[in-house]
N, C-alpha and C positions, 0 to 999 in steps of 0.2 A: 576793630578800631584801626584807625590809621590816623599817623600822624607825619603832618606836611612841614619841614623846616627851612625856614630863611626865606621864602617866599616873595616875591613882590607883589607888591595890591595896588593895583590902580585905584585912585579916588580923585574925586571934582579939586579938588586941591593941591593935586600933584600925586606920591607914590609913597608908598612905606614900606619896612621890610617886618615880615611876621611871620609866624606859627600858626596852622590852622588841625586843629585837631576834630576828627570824622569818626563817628559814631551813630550805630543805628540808621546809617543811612545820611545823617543830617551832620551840618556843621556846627560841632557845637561848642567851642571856645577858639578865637583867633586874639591872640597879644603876641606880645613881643619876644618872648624867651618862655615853652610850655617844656618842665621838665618834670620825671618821674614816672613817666609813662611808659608803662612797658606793652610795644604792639610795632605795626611792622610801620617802620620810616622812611619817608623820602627825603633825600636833601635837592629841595631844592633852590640853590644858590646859583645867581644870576637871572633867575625862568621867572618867568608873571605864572603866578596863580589867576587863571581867569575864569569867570561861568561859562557854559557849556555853552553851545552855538546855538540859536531856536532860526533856524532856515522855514519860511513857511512856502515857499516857492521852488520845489522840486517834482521833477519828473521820474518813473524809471525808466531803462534801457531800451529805445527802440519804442516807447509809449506799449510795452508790451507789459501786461500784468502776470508776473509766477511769481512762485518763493524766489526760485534762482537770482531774480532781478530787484527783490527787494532786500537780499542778503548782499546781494552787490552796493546798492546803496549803503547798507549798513553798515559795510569794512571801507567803506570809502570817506564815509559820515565820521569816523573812530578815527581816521588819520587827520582829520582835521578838528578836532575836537567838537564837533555837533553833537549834540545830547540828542536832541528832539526836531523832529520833520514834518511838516506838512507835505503830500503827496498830493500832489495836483492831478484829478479825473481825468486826464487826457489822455486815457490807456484803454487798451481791449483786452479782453472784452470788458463791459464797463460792468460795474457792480451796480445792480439795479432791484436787489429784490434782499431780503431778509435774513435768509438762511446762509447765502454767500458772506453776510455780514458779523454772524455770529461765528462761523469758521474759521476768516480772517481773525476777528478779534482773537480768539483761542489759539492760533498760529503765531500771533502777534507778541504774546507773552512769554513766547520763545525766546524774544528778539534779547539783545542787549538794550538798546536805547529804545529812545521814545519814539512809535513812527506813528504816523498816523495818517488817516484817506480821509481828504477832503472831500463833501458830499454834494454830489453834481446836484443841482439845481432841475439841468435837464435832464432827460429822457433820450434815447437813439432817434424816437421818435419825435422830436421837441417838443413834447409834449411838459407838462410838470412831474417833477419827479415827487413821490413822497416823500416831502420831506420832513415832517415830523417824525415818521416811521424810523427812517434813515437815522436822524438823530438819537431815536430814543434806544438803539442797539448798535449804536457806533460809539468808539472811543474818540470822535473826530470834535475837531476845535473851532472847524468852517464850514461854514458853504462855499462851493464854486460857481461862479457863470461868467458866460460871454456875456460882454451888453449890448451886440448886437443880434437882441431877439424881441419876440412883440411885447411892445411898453407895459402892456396887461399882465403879463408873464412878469416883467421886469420888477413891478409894483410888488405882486404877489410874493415874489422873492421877497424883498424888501420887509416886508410884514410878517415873512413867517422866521428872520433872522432876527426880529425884533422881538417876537415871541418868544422865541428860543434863547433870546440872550446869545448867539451866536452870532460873528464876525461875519461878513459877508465879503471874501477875495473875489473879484471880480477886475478880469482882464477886456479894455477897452480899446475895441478896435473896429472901424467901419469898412470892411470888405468892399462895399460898393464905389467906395474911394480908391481902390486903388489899382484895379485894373490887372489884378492876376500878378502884381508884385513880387519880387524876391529879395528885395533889399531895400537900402532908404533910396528914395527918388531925391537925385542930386547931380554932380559933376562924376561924380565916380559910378553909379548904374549905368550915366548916358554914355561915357567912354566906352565900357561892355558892353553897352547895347541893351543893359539888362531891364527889364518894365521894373519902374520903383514904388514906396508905398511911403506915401506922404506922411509928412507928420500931422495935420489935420486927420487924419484916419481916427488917430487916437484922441488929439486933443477935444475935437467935436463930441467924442462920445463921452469923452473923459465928465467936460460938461452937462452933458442930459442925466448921466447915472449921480453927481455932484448935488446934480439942485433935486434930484427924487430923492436921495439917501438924506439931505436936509431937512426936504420937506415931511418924509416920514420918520424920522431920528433913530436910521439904523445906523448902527457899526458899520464901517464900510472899509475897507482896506484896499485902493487902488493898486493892482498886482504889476510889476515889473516896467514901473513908467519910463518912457524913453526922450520924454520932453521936457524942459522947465518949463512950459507953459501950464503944460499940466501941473507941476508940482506946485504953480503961483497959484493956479484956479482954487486947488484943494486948501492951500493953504490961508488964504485970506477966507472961505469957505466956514472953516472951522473955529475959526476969530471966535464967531457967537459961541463956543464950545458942541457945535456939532461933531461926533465922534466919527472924523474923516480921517486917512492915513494914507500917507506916501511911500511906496514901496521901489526902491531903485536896484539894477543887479549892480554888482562890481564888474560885470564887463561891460556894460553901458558908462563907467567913469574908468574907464581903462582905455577899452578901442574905440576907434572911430570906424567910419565903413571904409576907410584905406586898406582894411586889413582884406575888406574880399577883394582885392588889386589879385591881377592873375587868377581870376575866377575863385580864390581858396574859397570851397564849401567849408571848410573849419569853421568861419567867420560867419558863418549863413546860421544866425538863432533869432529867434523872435520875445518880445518886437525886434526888429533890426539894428544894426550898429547905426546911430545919427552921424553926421558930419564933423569935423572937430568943431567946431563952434557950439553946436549942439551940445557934445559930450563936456567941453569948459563950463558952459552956461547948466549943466545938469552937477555937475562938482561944485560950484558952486554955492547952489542949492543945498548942498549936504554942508559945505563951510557955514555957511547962513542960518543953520537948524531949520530947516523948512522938510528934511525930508525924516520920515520917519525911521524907516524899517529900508535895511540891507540885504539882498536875497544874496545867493550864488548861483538862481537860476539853471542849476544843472540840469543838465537833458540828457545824459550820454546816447551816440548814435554808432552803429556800426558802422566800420568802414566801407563795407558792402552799401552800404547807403547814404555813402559821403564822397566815395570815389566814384561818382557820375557827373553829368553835367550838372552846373549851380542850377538849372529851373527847375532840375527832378533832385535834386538831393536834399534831404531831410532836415528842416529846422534843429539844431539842436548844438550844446557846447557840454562837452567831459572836462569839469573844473572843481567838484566837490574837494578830491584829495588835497588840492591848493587853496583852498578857499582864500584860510587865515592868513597865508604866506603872502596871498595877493593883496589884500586888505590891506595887512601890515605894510606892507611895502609901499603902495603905492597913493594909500591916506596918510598914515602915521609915521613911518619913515622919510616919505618924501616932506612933512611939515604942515600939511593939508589940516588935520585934527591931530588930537591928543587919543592915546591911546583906553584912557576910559569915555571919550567918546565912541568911539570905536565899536567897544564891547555894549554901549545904550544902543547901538543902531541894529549888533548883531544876535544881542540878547537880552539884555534891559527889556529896550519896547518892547520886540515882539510876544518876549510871554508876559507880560503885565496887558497889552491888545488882548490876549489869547484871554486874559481869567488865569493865567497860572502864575498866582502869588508867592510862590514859595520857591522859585528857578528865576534865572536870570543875573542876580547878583550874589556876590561873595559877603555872605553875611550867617550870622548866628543863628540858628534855627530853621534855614535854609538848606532845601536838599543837595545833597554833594554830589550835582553834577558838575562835574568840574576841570580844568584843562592846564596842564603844565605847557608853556611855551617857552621856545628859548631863542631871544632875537638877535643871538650871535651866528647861530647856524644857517648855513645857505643849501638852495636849492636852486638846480643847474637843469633845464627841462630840456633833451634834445629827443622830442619827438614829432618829426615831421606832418603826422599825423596830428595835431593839435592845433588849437586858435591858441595856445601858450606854447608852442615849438619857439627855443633860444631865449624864454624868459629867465633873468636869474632873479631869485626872489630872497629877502629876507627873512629868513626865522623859520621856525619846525617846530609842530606839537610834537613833545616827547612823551607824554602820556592821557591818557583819557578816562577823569574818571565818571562813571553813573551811579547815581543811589548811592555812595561810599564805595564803590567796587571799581577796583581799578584793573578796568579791561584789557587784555591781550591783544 
């Protein structure tokens, strides 16, 4: 057992202060004052009691797949309080057959928290992947695709996500649009010279996968939108209760593309930073409740692969350990939203989208995944090496817990 004291709880109607007392894993009594309980105690006075983080948009290191880089994510995931991950397909070698699936999973049980592999859609060969197969000896919560592949493929997708009762992430981007791109095409690529990538790239396709995921009534979760045009599309889209979602990072409401000023590859993650205008008109959108779901889009990249020219250096941003600190800061401290809105963007939806009813909120008979924060303490980043070098951020997860187990 564990027992949690003085607490703060976020709710739709402001904040309270409580007791939550953790047993078996679950939460099983929160009031005001729990006394008599002999088991080991936190005080935690001043700190929000929050649910775990559900991030469904993560990369590992270098798009490369070992344990090594999935335990990286893990201790990274624990300092930001992230209970549970979707691993987006975007790694080698890819998991494409059965037996690699069964291994993982068994490896997986290792882990502290919830990870889980998104299940690609395609094949090396772009061809279809099996995906029933995949699903039925996966722990996984999605499918993945690009929607830039043949409409017939795309369909097919659509159909076997609907079958399966599974979510379909799916990152929209029109390649043919944009000319070998490396950043947003604007005032700042044409200064560097650099070839840019339109925001029609995405919003065109954003479009065609919109009205197929309507037309067939699958789950569909639009992964790491970089536009509010997109987020308008989707969202009037879904008016009729078509189960469509908006999926935004926090450094899409953070940076704009000023930040690749002097070529910084830091800044180089995809989709690309928009303009400030862009990035206003994308916050926005999340004031307005139009977006659904908050990624941290982490990529982590090695320096070996950041320190080159921006048209060879690797898409990607190292921001998981900061997640909550940026969030907090720069929605809820700056006045943008309230901080149980916050936690609907960062854990609410996304595992209520995913089918996991029992995560996500701080409630009775809920599993105790769970996060102590404390938004008196600061954090000072000086690493040149970063798209956050000289950020000072609000607040620190001081502990993390999963299942009732309060992690190291």
């Amino acid at each position: 057992m564990l027992l949690i004291k003085n607490a703060k709880l976020t709710q739709k109607d402001g904040e309270k202060i409580c007791d939550i007392l953790i047993k078996d894993g679950k939460i099983t009594k929160i009031q005001k004052d729990i006394k008599g309980i002999d088991c080991k105690t936190i005080d935690a006075k001043n700190k929000y009691l929050l649910p775990g983080i559900v991030d469904l948009n993560v990369n590992l290191k270098d798009s490369s797949f070992t344990l090594e880089n999935i335990q990286r994510l893990q201790e990274k995931a624990k300092r930001s309080g992230v209970s549970s991950l979707i691993v987006r397909p975007d790694f080698k070698p890819k998991v494409e057959n059965r037996t690699v699936l069964e291994l993982l999973n068994e490896k997986l049980k290792d882990f502290d928290l919830d990870i889980r592999f998104a299940v690609d859609a395609i094949k090396d060969n772009e061809l279809l992947n099996d995906i029933a197969i995949m699903l039925d000896y996966n722990n996984s919560a999605t499918i993945a695709a690009k929607s830039f592949i043949n409409s017939n493929l795309l369909r097919r997708i659509l159909q076997y996500s609907l079958m399966k009762n599974k979510p379909l992430s799916i990152t929209c981007d029109n390649p043919d649009l944009n000319d070998n791109g490396v950043m947003h095409e604007g005032k700042v690529s044409s200064k560097l010279g650099l070839f840019g990538r339109s925001a029609v790239s995405e919003i065109s396709e954003v479009a065609k996968v919109a009205y197929m995921a309507e037309y067939y009534g699958a789950k569909t979760i639009f992964s790491s939108l970089s536009t509010a045009k997109s987020v308008e599309l989707i969202y009037h889209l879904k008016s009729d209760g078509t189960p469509l979602y908006s999926e935004v990072s926090i450094l899409h409401l953070i940076f704009d593309d000023t930040a690749c000023d002097d070529f910084n590859t830091f800044a180089k993650i995809d989709p690309p930073l928009r303009e400030q205008g862009e990035k206003e008109n994308l916050l926005k959108m999340v004031i307005d409740d139009k977006v659904d779901i908050i990624t941290s889009l982490h990529s982590a990249v090695s320096l070996s692969k950041k320190d080159v020219a921006f048209n060879d250096a690797e898409y990607g941003a190292d921001v998981l350990d900061n997640y909550l600190s940026l969030s907090y800061t720069y929605l809820v401290k700056s006045g943008h939203i309230t901080m149980h809105k916050l936690m609907q963007l960062l854990s609410y939806n996304p595992a209520k989208i995913l089918g996991l009813n029992d995560i996500g909120e701080v409630k009775e008979g809920f599993r105790a995944n769970l996060m102590l924060f404390d938004p008196k303490q600061m954090i000072s980043i000086d690493d040149k090496n970063s798209l956050l070098h000289n950020q000072r951020l609000f607040g620190r997860v001081t502990d993390t817990i999963y299942n009732g187990r309060l992690l190291k």
